[in-house]
C-alpha positions in Angstrom: 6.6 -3.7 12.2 4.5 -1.1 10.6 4.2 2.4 11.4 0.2 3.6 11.7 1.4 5.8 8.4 2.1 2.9 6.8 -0.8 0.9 7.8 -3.2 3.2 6.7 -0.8 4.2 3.3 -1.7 0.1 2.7 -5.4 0.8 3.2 -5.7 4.0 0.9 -3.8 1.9 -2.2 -6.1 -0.5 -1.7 -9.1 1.9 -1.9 -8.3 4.5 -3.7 -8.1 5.1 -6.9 -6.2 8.4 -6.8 -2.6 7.7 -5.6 -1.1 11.5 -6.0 -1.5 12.4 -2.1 0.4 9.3 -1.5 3.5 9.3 0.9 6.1 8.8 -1.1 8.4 7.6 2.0 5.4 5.2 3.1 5.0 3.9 0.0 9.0 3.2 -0.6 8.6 1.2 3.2 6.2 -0.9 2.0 7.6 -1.7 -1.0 10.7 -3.0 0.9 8.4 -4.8 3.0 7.1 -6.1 -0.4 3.0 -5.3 0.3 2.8 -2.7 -2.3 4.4 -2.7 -5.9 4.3 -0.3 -8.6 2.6 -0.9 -11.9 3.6 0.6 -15.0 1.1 2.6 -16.8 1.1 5.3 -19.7 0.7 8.2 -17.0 3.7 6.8 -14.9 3.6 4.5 -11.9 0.2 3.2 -9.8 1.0 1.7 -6.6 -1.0 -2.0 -5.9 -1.4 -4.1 -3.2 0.7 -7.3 -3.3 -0.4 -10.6 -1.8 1.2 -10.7 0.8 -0.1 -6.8 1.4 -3.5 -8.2 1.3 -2.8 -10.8 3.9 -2.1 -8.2 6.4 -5.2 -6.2 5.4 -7.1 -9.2 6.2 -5.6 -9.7 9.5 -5.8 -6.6 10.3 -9.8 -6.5 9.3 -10.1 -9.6 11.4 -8.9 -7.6 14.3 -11.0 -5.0 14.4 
């Protein structure tokens, strides 16, 4: 289960495309939960939404 943090942590990587306010402990749940993953870029690290991270965006649009 995901914490509303988290939820909306997975909503703001999806549309943002400035990552620095990101929750860094938010971002290391949903990593475990394997919806986000890091991508490896000259700057550092930008966070992405996995498959399986957009499947619960969807359900969660369907939802609403």
């Amino acid at each position: 289960m995901l914490s509303p943090h988290e939820v909306a942590t997975l909503m703001l990587v999806q549309g943002a495309s400035d990552h620095t306010e990101l929750d860094r402990a938010d971002l290391k749940a949903l990593r475990e939960h394997q919806l986000v993953n890091l991508e490896d870029i000259a700057s550092g690290h930008r966070p992405y939404v996995t498959s399986k991270g957009g499947a619960v965006l969807e359900a969660i649009a369907r939802i609403r």
